[in-house]
N, C-alpha and C positions, 0 to 999 in steps of 0.2 A: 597217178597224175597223167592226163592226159595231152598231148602235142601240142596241143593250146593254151595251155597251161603251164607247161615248160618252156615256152616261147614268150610268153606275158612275161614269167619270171625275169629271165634274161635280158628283158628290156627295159625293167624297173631298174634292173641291174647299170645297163649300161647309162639309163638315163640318168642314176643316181650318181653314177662314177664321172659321168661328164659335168654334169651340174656342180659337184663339189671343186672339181679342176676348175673347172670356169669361176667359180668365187674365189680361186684363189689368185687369181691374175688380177691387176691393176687396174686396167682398162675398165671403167662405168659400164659400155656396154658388151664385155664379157660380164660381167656380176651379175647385169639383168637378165641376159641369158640364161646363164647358170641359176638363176632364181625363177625362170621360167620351165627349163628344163627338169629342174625338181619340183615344181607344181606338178609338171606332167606323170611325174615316175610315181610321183604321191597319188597323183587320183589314179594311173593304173594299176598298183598298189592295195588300192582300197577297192577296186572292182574283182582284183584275186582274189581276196581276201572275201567277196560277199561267195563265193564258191556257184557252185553250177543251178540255172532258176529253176524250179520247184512249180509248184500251183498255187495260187493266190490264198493268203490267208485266211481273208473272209467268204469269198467264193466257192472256196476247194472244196467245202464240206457236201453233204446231199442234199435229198430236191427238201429241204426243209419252210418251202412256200405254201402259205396257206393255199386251199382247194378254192 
């Protein structure tokens, strides 16, 4: 796992862990907060998770162009 990677981690981390506290406070706009801040931990989350970019699926292959 590379520093970028363990850096993202941490940050889902914290933004998960702030987001949950903040729902749990009273205040309306701590909740929307906290409901914003875990959108954010979710999509960075889900950008970990698509793992490191590669070459394009249809492109990647050889010069398979007609002459």
């Amino acid at each position: 796992m590379t520093g970028a990677a363990i850096s993202l981690v941490i940050a889902v981390g914290v933004l998960f862990a702030v987001g949950f506290d903040l729902l749990l406070q009273r205040s309306l706009i701590r909740v929307v907060v906290g409901f914003v801040l875990l959108g954010h931990g979710a999509n960075l989350a889900l950008l970990l998770a698509g793992g490191a970019g590669g070459r394009a699926a249809l492109l990647g292959g050889g010069d398979d162009r007609p002459a």
